[in-house]
C-alpha positions in Angstrom: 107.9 44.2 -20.8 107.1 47.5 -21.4 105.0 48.8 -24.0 105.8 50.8 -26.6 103.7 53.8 -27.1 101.9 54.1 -30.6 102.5 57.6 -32.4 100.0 59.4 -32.4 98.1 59.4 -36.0 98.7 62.1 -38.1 95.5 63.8 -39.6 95.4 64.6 -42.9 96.2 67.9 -44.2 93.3 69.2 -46.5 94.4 72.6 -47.2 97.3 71.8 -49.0 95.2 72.8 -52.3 95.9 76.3 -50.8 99.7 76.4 -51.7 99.1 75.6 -55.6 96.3 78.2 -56.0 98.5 80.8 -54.4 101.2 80.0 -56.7 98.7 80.2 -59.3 97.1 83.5 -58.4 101.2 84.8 -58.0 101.7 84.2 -61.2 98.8 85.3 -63.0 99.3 88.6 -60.8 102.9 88.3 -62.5 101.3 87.9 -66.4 98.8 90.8 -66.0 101.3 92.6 -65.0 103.8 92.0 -68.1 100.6 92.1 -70.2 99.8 95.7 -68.9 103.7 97.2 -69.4 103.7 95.6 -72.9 99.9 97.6 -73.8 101.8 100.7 -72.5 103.0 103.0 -74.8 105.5 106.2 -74.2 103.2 108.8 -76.6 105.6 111.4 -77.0 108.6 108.9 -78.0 105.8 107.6 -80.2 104.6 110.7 -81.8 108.7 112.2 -82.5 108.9 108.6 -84.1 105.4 108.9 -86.2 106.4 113.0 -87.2 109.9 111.6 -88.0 108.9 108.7 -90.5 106.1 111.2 -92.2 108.4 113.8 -92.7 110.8 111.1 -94.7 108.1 109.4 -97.3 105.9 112.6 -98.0 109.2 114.8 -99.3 110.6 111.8 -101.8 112.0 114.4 -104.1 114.4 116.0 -101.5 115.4 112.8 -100.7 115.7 110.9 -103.9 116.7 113.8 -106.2 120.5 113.8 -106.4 122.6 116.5 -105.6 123.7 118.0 -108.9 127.3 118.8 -109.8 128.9 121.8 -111.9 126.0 122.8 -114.4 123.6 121.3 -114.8 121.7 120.8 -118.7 118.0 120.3 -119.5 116.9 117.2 -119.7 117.0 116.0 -123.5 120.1 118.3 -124.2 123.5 117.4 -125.0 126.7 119.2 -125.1 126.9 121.3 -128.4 129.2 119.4 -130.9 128.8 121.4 -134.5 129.5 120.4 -138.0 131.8 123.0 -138.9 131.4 122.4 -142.4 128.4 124.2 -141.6 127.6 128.0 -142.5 129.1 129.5 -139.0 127.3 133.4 -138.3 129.9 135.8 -139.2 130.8 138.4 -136.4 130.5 141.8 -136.7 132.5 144.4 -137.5 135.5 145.7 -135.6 134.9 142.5 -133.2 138.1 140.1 -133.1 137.4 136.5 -134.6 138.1 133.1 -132.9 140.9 131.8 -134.2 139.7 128.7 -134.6 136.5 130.1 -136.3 139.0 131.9 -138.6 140.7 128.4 -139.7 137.6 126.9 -139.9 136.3 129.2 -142.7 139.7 129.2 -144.4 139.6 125.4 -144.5 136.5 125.4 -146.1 136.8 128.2 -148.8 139.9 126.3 -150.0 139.1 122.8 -149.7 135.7 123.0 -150.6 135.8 120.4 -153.1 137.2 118.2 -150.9 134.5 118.6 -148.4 131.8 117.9 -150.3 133.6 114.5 -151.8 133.5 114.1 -148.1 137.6 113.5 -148.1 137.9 116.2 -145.8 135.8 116.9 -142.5 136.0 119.5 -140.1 133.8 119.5 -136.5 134.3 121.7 -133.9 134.1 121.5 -130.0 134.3 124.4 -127.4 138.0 123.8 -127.0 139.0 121.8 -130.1 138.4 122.6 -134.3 138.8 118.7 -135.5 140.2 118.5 -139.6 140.0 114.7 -140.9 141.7 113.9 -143.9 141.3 110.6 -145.9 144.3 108.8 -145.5 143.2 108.0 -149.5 144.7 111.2 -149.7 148.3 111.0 -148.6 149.3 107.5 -148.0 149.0 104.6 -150.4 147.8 101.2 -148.7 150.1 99.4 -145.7 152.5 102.6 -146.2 153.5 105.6 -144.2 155.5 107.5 -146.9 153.1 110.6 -147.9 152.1 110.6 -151.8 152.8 113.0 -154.0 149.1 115.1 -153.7 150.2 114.9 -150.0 152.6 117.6 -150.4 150.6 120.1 -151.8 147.8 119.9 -149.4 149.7 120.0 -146.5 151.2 122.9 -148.4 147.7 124.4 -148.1 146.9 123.0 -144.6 150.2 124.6 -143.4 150.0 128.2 -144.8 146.3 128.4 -143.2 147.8 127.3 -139.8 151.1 128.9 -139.5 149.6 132.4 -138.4 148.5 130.8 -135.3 150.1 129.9 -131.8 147.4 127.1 -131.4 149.1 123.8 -130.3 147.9 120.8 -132.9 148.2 117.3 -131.8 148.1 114.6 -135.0 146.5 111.6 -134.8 146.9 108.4 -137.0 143.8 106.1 -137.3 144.2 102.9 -139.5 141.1 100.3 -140.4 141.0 96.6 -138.6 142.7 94.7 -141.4 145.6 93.1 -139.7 149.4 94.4 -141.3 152.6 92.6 -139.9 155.8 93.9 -141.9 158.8 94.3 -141.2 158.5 98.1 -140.7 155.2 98.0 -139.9 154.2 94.8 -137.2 151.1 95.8 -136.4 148.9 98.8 -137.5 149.8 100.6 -133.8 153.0 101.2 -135.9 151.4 102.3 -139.1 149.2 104.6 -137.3 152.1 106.7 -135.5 154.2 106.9 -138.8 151.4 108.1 -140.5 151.1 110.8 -138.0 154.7 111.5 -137.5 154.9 112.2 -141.5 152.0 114.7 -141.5 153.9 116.3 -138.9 156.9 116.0 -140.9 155.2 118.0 -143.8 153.9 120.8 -141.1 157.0 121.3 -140.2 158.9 121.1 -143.4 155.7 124.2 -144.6 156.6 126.4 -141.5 154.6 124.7 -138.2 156.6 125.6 -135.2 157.8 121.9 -134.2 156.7 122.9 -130.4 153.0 123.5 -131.7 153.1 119.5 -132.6 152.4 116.3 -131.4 152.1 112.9 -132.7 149.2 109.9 -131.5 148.6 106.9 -132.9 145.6 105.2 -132.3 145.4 102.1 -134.6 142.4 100.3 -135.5 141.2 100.9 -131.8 138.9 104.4 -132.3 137.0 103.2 -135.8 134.6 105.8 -136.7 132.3 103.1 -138.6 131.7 99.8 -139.2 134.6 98.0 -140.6 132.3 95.4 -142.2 132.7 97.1 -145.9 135.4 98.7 -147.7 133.8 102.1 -147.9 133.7 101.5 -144.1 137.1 100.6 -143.6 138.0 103.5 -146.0 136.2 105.9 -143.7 138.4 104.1 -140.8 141.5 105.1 -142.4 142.0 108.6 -141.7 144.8 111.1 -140.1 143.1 114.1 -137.9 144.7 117.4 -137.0 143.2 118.3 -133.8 143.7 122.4 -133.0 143.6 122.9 -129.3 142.3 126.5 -128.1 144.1 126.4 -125.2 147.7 127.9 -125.9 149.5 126.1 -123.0 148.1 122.3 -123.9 152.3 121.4 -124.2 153.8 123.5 -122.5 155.2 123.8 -118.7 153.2 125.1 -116.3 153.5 128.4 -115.2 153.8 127.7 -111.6 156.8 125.5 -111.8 160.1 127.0 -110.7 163.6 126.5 -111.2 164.6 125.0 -107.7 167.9 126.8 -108.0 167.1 129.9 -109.8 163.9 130.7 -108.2 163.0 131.5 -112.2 159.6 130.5 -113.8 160.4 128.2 -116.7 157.4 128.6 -118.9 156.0 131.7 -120.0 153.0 133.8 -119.9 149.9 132.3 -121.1 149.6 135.2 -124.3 153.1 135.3 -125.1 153.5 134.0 -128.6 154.3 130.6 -129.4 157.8 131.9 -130.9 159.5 133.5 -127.7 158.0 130.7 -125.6 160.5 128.9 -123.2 161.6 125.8 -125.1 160.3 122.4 -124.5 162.0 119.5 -124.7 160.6 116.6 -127.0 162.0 114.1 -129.1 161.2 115.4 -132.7 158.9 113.3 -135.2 160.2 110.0 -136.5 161.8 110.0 -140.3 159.2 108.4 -142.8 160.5 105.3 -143.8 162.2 104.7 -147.1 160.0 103.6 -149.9 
């Protein structure tokens, strides 16, 4: 029988550590490299960036002021609001008076005694002269039908306003005290006829009925705290609020008939007579006693 030949014996490989450590030095080659790309950085990107961020945080009242709107007031300083009841300069001579300057002054030289019982107020804006009256004064309590000392201050009230073309919007305030009637339901209710019969007694003393308008405002705008009666009494109180601007009810000037091609209001300084008439439901009746 034959024999079979024996393989020849292998010899060891001892360089075989030689693969691992060239795989080793491959990838620490690989790490430096990362390393070195990260330590790298792009100085002008990094100097726009730097000059960027400084220019922010060293101008913080550019950035944080706000942009102001219209005009602007010191700081401390609120719109004027003055006590009309107040000694107002006089103008001079030959120069025209405000109108509303001119009521003003009438109101107090002939309700001065009113004033200073403090039944009768009068403030004045830039575009409004404000007269509160005590509703003490014209109405009894829970009632809308004007009291017999009414008619003789509106009397007054009216013959000092009836020169003028200013439009006058009358406003009904009532105190918090709950009222359910059956004319009244709530003091919304009592408010408005309170107005509406001021503006019945305007009218009835010669007020042009367009001049007029009538707001109730219920318990909802209190001037002071209704915690007391003199409170509540302060509460209670119709205002006659005299707009300087002429136009406040009526169209505007710009609107044309779409047929006509005709303006249908008139010219702001036209008097308040010969003005274009506007439609509106007239002032509620008072109610019957």
């Amino acid at each position: 029988m034959p024999r079979r030949r024996r393989r020849p014996e292998e010899h060891d490989n001892h360089e075989r550590w030689l693969v691992s450590y060239a795989d080793f030095i491959t990838l620490l080659f690989a790490f430096f490299v990362v390393m070195y790309s990260i330590s790298s950085l792009n100085q002008s990107k990094y100097k726009v960036l730097s000059d960027s961020l400084s220019g922010i945080f060293s101008q913080p009242e550019r950035s944080l002021k706000p942009i102001p709107l219209g005009d602007q007031l010191p700081a401390g300083v609120t719109p004027a609001v003055m006590d009309a009841n107040a000694a107002q300069p006089q103008p001079a001579k030959g120069t025209p008076s405000d109108p509303l300057q001119q009521i003003a002054d009438s109101v107090r030289a002939t309700f001065g005694d009113l004033i200073a019982g403090d039944q009768l107020n009068i403030r004045a804006s830039e575009m409004w002269l404000e007269i509160e009256l005590s509703s003490n004064l014209l109405f009894a309590s829970g009632d809308a039908l004007p009291s017999n000392p009414a008619f003789g201050l509106m009397e007054k009230v009216a013959k000092i306003l009836a020169p003028y073309n200013n439009p006058i919007q009358v406003q009904g305030y009532t105190d918090d005290r709950p009222i359910s009637t059956a004319l009244y339901p709530t003091n919304w209710e009592l408010s408005a006829a309170r107005a509406a019969s001021i503006a019945r007694l305007l009218i009835g003393n010669g007020i042009a009925p367009q001049r007029l308008a009538v707001v109730g405002y219920g318990a909802y705008q209190p001037v002071t705290d209704n915690g007391s009666e003199a409170g509540r009494a302060r509460n209670r109180r119709v205002v006659l609020l005299i707009s300087r601007n002429l136009n406040l009810f009526r169209p505007q000037s710009t609107l044309q008939n779409s047929s006509t091609g005709t303006q249908s209001a008139t010219s702001p300084g036209e008097p308040a007579s010969r003005a274009a008439p506007v439609k509106s439901s007239p002032p509620a009746s008072p109610p019957a006693p």
